[in-house]
C-alpha positions in Angstrom: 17.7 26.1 -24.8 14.0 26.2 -24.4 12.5 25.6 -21.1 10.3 22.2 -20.7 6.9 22.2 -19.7 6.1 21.1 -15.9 4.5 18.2 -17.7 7.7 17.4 -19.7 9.5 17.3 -16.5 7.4 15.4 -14.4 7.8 13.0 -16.8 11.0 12.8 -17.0 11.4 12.7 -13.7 8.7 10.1 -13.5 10.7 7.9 -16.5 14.2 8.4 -14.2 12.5 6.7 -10.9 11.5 3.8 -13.5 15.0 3.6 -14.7 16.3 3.6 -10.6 13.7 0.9 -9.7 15.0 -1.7 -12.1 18.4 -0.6 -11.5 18.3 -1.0 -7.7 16.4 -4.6 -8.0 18.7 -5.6 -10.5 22.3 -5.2 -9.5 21.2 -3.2 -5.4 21.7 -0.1 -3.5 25.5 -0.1 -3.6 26.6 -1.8 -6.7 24.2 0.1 -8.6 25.7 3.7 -9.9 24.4 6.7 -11.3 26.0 5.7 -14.4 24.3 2.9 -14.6 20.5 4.3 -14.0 21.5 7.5 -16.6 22.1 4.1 -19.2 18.8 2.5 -18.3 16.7 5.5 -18.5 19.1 7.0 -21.3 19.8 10.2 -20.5 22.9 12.0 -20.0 24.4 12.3 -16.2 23.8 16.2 -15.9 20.1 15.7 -17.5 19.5 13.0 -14.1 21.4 15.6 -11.6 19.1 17.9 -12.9 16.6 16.0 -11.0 18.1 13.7 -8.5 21.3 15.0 -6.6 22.4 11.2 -5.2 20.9 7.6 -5.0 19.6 8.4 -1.6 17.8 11.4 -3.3 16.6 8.7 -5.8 15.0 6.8 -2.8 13.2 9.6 -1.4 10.9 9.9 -5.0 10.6 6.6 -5.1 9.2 6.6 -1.6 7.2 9.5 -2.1 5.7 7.7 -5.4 4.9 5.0 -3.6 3.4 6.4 -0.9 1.0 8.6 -2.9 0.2 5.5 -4.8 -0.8 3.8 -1.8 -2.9 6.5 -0.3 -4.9 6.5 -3.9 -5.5 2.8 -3.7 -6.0 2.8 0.2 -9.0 5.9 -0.2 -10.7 3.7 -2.3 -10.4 0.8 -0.4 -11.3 2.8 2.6 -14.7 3.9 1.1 -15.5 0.9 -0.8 -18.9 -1.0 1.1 -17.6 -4.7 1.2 -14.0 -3.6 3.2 -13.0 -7.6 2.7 -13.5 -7.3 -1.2 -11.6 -4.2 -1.6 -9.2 -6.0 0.3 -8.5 -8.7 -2.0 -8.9 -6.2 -4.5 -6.2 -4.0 -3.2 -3.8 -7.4 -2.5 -4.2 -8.5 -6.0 -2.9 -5.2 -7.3 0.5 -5.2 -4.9 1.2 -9.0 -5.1 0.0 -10.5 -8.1 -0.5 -7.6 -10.8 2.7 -5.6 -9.7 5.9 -6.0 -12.1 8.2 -8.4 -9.3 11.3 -6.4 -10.0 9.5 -3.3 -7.9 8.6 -5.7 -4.5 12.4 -7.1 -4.5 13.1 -3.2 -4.8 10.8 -2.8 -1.7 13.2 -5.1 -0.1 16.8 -4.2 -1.3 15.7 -0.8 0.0 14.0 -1.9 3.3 17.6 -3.9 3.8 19.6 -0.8 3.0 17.7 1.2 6.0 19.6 -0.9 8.5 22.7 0.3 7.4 22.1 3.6 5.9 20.2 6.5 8.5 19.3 8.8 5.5 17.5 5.6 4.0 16.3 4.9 7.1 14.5 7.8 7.6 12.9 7.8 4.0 11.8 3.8 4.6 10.0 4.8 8.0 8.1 8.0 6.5 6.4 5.5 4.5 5.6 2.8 6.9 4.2 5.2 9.3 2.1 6.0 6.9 0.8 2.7 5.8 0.5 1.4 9.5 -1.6 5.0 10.5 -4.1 4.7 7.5 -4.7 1.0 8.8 -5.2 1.3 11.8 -7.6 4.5 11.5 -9.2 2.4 9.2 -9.6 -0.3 11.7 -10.7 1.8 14.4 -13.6 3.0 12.1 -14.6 -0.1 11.1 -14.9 -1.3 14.9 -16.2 2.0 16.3 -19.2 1.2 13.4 -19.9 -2.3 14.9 -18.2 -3.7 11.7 -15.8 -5.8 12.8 -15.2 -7.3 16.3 -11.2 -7.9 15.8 -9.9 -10.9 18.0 -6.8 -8.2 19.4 -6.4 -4.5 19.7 -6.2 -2.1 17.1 -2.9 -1.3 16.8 -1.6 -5.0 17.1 -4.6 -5.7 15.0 -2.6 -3.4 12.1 0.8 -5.2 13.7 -0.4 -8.4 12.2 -1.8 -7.0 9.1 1.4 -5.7 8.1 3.6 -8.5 8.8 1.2 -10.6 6.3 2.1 -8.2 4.0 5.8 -7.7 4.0 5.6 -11.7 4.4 3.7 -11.6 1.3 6.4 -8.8 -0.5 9.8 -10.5 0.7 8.3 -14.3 -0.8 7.5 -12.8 -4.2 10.6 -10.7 -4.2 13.1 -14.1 -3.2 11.2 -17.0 -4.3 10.8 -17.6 -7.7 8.1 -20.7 -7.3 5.7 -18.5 -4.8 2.4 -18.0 -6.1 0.6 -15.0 -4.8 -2.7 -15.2 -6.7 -3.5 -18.7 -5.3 -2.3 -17.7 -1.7 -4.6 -14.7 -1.4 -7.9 -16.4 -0.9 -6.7 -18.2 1.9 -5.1 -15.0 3.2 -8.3 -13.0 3.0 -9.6 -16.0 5.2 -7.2 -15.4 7.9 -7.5 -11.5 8.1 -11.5 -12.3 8.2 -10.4 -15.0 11.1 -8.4 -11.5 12.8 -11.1 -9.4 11.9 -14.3 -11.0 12.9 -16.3 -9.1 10.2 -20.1 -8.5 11.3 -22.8 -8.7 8.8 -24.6 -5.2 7.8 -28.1 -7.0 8.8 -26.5 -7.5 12.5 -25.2 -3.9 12.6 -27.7 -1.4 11.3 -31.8 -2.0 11.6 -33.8 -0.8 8.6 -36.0 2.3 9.5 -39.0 -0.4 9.4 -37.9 -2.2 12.1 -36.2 0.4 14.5 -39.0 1.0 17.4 -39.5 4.9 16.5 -43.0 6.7 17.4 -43.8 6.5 13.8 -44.3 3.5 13.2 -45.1 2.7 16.2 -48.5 4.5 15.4 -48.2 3.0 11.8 -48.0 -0.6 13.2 -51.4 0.2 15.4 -52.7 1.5 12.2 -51.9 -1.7 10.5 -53.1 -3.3 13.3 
């Protein structure tokens, strides 16, 4: 049998995790079976044990897809001039473009760690990492003079994330919520939090910073 190309196999792999998603929104964790995610992403069971050894196993690449996800969309979000634009930007793509079946998969799974330790485990992984990136972000932003947040850091990134999984479990249980005309009025709290200061407050051009040069260029002027 001729051996697959790493390219072949990180897409099936890649095509698997898709098949798990759906399978763990539709039917969850427990009542969901291998069987039942090697039907979905059709392929045979010892072609998805080739990759996955368990559901748990399943989990962990799903986490770790998601988490390198995030860190793409979070570096440009990160780097991006207008941090409250990016924002929206970056809330747009998890709560209004995102297929709903992956946020009530967010959820089945974020239920499943209070039961299961291995799950657990996996679950926190990620949301240490989201909570970090945010509030390193934050920390920048107010060690740059561009925001002067209303509460700490750290509870500052608290907040932050609680809007967020407020915003995941709604569109993952309520069939009438509607994300993309919340979000405006979300960005307006998070600004309220955040107490964003304009660029002009925080930097002085070069023309109007007191340096010796132009001081002497002003005299020349003058």
């Amino acid at each position: 049998m001729p051996k697959l190309s790493p390219d072949t196999q990180r897409a099936r792999r890649e095509h698997i995790l898709d098949a798990a998603e759906l399978c763990f929104s539709r039917a969850g964790f427990h009542r969901c079976t291998m069987q039942d995610i090697c039907k979905e992403a059709g392929v045979s069971p010892g072609a998805l044990y080739l990759y996955f050894d368990s559901k748990e196993d399943l989990i962990a690449g799903i986490a770790e897809r998601e988490r390198a996800e995030f860190q793409s969309r979070f570096a440009d979000m990160a780097d991006a001039p207008d941090f409250l634009q990016a924002l929206s930007v970056l809330g747009e793509q998890y709560f209004v473009e995102e297929p709903a079946h992956r946020r009530l998969m967010c959820v089945e799974i974020g239920v499943e760690a209070t039961r299961n330790d291995t799950v657990s485990e996996i679950y926190r992984s990620v949301d240490d990492v989201v909570m970090q990136s945010f509030e390193t972000l934050f920390q920048r932003l107010k060690n740059e003079g561009r925001i002067q947040p209303t509460e700490d850091i750290p509870t500052l990134a608290k907040l932050f994330a609680l809007i967020g999984d407020g915003m995941v479990w709604r569109r993952a249980t309520d069939p009438k919520f509607d994300a993309e005309t919340l979000l405006p009025a979300v960005t307006r709290l998070i600004t309220l939090m955040m107490q964003p200061t304009p660029i002009a407050d925080t930097e002085k051009t070069e023309a109007e910073t007191e340096t010796p040069a132009n001081v002497a260029a002003q005299k020349v002027q003058a």
